[in-house]
C-alpha positions in Angstrom: -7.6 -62.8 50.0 -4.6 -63.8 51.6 -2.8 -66.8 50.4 -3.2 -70.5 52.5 -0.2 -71.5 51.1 0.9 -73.2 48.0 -0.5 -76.8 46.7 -0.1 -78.7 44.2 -2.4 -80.3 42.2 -2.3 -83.7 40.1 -3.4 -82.3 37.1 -4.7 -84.0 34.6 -6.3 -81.4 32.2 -10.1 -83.6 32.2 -13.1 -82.2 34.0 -12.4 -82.8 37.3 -9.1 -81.2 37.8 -9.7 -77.8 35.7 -12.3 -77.2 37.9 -10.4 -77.9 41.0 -7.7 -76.0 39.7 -10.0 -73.1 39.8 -11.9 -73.8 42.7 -8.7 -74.2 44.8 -7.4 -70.9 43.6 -11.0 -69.4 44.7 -10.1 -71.1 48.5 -6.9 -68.8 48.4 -4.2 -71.2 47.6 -1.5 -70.2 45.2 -1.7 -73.7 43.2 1.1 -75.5 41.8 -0.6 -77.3 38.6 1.4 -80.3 36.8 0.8 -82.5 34.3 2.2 -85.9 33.9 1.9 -87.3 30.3 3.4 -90.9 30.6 3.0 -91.4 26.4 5.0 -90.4 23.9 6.7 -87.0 24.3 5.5 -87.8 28.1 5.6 -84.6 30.2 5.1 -82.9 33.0 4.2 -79.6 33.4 4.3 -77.5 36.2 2.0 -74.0 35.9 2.0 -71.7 39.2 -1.6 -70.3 39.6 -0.6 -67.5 42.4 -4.5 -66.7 44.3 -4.1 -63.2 42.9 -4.2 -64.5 39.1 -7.3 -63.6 37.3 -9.6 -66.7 36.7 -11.0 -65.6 33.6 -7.5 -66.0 32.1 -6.8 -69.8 33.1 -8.8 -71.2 29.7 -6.4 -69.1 27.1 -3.3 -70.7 28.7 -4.1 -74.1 30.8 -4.2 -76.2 28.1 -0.4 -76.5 26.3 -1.0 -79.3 24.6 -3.6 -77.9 22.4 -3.0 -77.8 18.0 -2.4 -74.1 16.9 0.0 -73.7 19.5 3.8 -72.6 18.9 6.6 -75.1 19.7 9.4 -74.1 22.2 12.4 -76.0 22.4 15.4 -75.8 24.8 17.8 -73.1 24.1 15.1 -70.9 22.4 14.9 -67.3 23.4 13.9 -66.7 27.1 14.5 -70.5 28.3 17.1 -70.4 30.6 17.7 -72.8 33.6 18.2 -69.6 36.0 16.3 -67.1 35.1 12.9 -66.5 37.0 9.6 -68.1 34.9 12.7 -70.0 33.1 11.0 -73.2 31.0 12.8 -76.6 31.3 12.2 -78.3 28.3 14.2 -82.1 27.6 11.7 -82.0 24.0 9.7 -79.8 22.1 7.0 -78.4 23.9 3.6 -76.8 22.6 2.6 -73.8 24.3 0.0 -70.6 24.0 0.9 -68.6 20.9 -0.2 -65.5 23.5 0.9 -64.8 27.3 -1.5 -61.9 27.5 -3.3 -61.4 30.7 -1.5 -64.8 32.5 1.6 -65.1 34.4 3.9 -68.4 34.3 6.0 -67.8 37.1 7.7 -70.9 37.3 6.9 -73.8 34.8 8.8 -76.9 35.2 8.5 -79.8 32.5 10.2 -83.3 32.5 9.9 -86.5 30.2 8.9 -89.4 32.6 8.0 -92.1 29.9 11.5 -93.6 30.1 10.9 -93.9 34.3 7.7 -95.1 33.7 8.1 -97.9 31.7 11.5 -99.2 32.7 10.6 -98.6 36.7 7.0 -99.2 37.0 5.9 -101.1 33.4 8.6 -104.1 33.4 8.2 -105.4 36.7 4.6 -105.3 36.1 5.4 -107.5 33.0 8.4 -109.7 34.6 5.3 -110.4 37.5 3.3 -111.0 34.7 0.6 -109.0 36.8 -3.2 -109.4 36.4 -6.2 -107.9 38.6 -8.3 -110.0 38.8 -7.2 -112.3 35.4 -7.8 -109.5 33.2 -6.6 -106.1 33.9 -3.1 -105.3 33.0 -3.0 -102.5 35.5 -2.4 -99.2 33.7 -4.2 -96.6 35.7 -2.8 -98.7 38.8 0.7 -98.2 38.1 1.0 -94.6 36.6 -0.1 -93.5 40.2 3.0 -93.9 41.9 4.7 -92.5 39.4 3.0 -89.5 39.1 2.7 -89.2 43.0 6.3 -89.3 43.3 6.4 -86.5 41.2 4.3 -84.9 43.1 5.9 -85.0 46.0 9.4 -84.1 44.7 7.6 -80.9 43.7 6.1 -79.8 46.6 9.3 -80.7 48.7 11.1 -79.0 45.8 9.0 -75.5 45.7 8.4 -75.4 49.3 5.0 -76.1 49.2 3.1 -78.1 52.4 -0.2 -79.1 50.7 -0.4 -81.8 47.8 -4.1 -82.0 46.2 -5.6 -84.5 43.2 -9.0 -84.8 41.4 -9.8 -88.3 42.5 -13.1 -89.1 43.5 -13.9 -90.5 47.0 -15.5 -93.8 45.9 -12.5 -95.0 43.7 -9.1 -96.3 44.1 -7.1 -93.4 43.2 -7.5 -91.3 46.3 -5.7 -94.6 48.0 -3.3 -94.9 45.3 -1.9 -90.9 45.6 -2.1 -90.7 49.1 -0.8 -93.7 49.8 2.3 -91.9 47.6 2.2 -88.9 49.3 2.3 -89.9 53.2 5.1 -92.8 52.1 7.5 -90.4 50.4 6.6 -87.3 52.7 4.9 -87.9 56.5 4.8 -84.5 56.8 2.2 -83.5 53.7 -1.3 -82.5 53.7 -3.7 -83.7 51.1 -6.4 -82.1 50.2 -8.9 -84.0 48.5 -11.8 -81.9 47.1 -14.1 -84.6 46.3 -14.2 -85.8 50.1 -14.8 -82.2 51.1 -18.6 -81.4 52.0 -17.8 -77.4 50.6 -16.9 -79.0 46.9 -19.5 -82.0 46.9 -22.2 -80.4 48.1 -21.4 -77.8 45.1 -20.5 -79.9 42.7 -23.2 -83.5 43.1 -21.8 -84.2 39.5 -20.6 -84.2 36.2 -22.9 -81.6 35.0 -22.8 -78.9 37.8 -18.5 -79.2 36.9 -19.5 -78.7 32.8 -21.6 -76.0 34.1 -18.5 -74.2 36.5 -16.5 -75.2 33.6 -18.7 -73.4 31.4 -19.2 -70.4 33.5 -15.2 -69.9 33.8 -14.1 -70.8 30.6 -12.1 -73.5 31.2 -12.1 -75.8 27.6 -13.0 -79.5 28.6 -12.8 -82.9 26.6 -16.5 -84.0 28.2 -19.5 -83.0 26.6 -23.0 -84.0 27.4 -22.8 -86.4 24.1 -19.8 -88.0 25.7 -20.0 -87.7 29.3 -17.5 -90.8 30.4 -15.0 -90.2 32.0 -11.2 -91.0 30.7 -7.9 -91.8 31.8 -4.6 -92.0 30.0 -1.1 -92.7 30.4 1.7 -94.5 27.9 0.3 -97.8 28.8 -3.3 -97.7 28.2 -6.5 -95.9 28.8 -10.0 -96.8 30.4 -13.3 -95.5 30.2 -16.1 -95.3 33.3 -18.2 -93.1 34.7 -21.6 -91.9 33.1 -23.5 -93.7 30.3 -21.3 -96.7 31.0 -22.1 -97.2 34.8 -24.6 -99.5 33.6 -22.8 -102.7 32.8 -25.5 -104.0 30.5 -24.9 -100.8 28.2 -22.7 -101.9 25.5 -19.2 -99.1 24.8 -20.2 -96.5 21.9 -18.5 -97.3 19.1 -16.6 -94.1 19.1 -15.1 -94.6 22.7 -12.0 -96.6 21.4 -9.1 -94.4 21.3 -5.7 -96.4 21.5 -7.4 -99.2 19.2 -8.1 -100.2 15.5 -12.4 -102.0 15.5 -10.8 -105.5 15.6 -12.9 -106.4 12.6 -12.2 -103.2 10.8 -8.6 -104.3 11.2 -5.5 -105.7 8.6 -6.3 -108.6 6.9 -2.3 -109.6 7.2 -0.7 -109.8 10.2 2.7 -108.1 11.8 5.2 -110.8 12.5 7.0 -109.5 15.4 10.3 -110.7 17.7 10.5 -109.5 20.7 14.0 -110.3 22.6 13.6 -110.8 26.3 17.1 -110.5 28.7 16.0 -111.0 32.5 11.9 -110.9 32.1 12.5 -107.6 30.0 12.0 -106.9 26.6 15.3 -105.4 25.0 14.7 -105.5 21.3 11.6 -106.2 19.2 12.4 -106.9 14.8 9.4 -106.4 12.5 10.1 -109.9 10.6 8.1 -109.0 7.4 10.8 -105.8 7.0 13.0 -105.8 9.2 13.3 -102.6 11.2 14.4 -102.8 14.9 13.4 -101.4 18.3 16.0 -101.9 20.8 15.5 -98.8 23.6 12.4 -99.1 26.2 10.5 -96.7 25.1 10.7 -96.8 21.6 9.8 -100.5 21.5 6.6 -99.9 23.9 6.3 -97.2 21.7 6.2 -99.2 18.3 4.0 -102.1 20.5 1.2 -99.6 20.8 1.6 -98.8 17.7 1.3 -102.3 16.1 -1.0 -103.9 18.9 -3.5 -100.6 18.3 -3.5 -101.5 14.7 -4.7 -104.7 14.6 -7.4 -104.2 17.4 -5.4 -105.8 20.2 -5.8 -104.9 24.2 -9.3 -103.8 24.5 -11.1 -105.6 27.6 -14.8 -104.8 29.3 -15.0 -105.7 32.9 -16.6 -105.7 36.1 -14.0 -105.8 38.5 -13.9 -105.2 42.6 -12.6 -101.7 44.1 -10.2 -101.4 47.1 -12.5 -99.4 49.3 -15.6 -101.8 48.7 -17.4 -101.6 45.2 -17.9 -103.5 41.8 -17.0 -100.6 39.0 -17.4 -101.3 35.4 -14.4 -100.2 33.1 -13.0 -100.7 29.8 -9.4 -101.0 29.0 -7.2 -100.6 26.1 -3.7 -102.2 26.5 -2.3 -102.5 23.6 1.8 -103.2 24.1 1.0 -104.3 27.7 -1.2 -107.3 25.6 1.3 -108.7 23.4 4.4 -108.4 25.9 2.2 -109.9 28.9 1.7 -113.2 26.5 5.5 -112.9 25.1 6.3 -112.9 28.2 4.3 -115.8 29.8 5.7 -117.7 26.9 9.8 -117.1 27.3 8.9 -117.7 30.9 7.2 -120.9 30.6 9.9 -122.1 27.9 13.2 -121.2 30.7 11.9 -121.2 34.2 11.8 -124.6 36.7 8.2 -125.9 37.3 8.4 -125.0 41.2 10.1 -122.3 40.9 7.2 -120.7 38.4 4.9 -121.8 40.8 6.0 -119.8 43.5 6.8 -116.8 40.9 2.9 -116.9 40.2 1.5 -116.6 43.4 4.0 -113.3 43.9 2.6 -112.0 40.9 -0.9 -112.2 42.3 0.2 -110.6 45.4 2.3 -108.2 43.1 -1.1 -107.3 41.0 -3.2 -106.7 44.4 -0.5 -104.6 45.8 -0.3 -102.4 43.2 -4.0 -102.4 42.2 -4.9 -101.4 46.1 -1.9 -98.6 46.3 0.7 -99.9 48.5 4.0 -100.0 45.7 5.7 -98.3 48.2 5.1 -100.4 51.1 7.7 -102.2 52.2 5.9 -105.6 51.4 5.7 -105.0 47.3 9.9 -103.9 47.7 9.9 -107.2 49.2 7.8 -109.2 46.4 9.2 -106.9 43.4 12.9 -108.3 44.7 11.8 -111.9 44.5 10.0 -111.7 41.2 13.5 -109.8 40.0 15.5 -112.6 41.3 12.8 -115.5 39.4 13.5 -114.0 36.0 17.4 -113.8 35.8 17.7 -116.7 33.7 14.4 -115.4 31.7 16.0 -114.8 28.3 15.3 -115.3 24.7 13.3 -114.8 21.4 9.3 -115.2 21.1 7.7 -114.5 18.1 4.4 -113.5 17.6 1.2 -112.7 15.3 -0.7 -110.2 15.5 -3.8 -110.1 14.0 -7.4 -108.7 14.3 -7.8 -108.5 18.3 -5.2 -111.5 19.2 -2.2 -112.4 19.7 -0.6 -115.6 18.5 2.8 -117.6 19.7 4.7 -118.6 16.5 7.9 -119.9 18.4 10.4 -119.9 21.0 14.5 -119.9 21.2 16.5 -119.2 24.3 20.2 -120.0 25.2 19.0 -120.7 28.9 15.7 -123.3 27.9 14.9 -125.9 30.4 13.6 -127.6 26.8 15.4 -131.0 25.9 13.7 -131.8 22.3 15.5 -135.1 22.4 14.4 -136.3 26.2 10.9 -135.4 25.2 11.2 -136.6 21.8 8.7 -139.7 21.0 11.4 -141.1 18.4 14.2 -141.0 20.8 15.0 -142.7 24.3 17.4 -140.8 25.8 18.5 -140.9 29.4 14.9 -141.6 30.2 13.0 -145.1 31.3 9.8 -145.4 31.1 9.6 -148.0 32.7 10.5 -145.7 36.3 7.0 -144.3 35.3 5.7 -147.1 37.1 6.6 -146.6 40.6 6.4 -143.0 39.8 2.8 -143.3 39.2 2.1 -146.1 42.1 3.6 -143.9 45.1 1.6 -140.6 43.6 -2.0 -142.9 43.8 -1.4 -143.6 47.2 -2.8 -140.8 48.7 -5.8 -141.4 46.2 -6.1 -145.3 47.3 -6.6 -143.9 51.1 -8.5 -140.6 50.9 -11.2 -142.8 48.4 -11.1 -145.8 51.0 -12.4 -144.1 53.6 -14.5 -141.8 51.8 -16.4 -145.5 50.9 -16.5 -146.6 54.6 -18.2 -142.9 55.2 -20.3 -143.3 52.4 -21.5 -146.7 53.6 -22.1 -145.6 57.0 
């Protein structure tokens, strides 16, 4: 078969995308896989799949982030930034022990976790964003990212289709394309799960375990587990199969990022987190002391703390872009405590009016992002504004964390709106309460009128 041309494909390494992998190597495309790991030692990998490789192959050596495998590292024999089927490597990279019966002919890796969380995760905090009051946005905000990859890819290798494993009832599909078409006009999408020749194949999970099965493509669902999963530095969420029906409780092996908050510490982690312009810069364990002061290492040690003591996990029902209630759970962990650090510094440093106006931009900030449009030229607009509320957003919070919550201990910033002694009860100061009077006359007389005629209509 003659090739259609080269894709690439958003891939994940779940169910979905192995088999689309395959299946779009089986339409004739030579397919540009990549894999974009927005967690710690975050990468992306890029695995050419020419249309003339041998399928049965592709389970041996899709999967490089698999234990048993042998770690490569930049510099080591055969990585060169040149050479053809060169490896580009910024950390050390698990990979197939064997190369038998595959060809790699190009494979380009690259750490995104720092882009991640300093472009996409802090102004998601600084907006203090929440779908809906509850979901911190994780899934929501790693699209872009990984989009933008995407793109750079295709435009890089020449390649004139872009393809992803999102479903056609969910909000991904909007998010990626959305991507795609703002970054690149000229790129075609091809979205397997809106095409009759791979739905009418596939009508669900278990006819892809069975492909799956037939090619020998190794996949994290099983019939015992058949949810689906999705992961990035900031979270993970959980939907799809058993837990479609919202009155079915989560397994209590589903929790990955997490701690059982009652199977959690007894004693808490004291933390301080520093904020400089809505963004944490430095977060100091108080109990011992050790210090986090770079993006992702403190986001990094937030997971890490927040998982331990059970904090981020959330259940919901929440409303889809394209038209439909879905059911997912969330783990946040970091994204948890910052989002109420955060709130707090704010609160403690910012003018009433102006925090007024901040909020309703970070509902419109949180719907933008939630319904793909973070390229659109009105979220630009809205992250600029939210940028220019939090440049006097600095200081110290510190916090508790303990068995599922998170507790505010204190505050202390150099730019505080906070005067302890005109608020004081003990102390005067420059105000008279006695101007509470008028102050309190001329606000009830809107009240007076809108209740005096509401009596004569009542009488009538």
């Amino acid at each position: 078969m003659s090739s259609k041309g080269s894709v690439v494909l958003a891939y994940s390494g779940g169910l979905d995308t192995s088999c689309i992998l395959v299946w779009l190597k089986e339409q004739g495309y030579d397919v540009i896989a990549y894999l974009v790991r927005e967690r710690p030692r975050c990468l992306l990998v890029s695995v050419c799949l020419p249309a003339s490789a041998q399928v049965a192959s592709l389970s041996a050596h899709c999967y490089s982030f698999k234990p048993g495998f042998s770690s490569l590292k930049p510099g080591d024999g055969g990585v060169s930034a040149e050479a053809p089927g060169a490896l580009y490597a910024s950390w050390p990279l698990s990979l197939p022990t064997s190369s038998s019966g595959f060809l790699f002919p190009q494979v380009f890796i690259e750490d995104v976790s720092r882009e991640f969380v300093e472009e996409f995760i802090w102004p998601a905090i600084q907006s203090s964003a929440l779908y809906e009051d509850r979901y911190l946005l994780g899934t929501s905000l790693a699209r872009p990212c990984i989009a933008r990859k995407q793109v750079e890819i295709a435009q890089r290798e020449g390649a004139k289709y872009v393809s992803h494993g999102a479903t056609g009832k969910g909000n991904d599909q909007v998010r990626f394309e959305l991507t795609c078409y703002s970054l690149a006009p000229q790129i075609k999408v091809i979205a397997p799960w809106r095409m009759p020749e791979f739905y009418n194949r596939f009508k669900g999970r278990n006819d892809l375990m069975e492909y799956a099965k037939q090619h020998g493509i190794p996949i994290p669902v099983t019939p015992k587990n058949p949810w689906s999963m999705d992961e990035n530095l900031m979270h993970i969420s959980y939907e799809a199969g058993i837990l479609e029906n919202p009155k079915n409780q989560a397994p209590p092996g589903l929790y990955t990022k997490t701690q059982d908050p009652a199977k959690a510490p007894n004693t808490p982690d004291i933390l301080e987190i520093e904020f400089r312009k809505g963004v944490p810069v430095k977060v100091t364990n108080v109990k011992d002391g050790t210090t986090h002061q770079t993006s992702l290492e403190l986001f990094m040690y937030l997971n890490e703390v927040a998982g331990k003591h059970g904090v981020g996990r959330i259940d919901i029902v929440e409303n889809r872009f394209i038209g439909m209630k879905s059911r997912g759970i969330y783990e946040t962990p970091a994204g948890t405590i910052l989002y109420h650090a955060h709130l707090d510094i704010e609160a403690f440093t910012m003018d009433r009016e102006v925090r007024k106006i901040k909020q309703g931009l970070g509902l419109k900030f949180a719907e933008l992002v939630y319904t793909g449009f973070w390229h659109s030229p009105e979220c630009e607009f809205v992250r600029h504004c939210i940028a220019k509320s939090q440049e006097r957003v600095e200081g110290k919070v510190q916090v508790s964390v303990l068995k599922g919550q998170v507790y505010i201990l204190g505050r202390e910033s150099p730019l505080s709106l906070y005067n302890e002694e005109l608020v004081s009860m003990n102390v005067q100061g420059d105000y008279e309460p006695i101007d509470a009077t008028g102050f309190i006359n001329i606000n009830s007389l809107r009240l007076k009128e809108y209740h005096r005629l509401q009596s004569k209509v009542t009488a009538k």
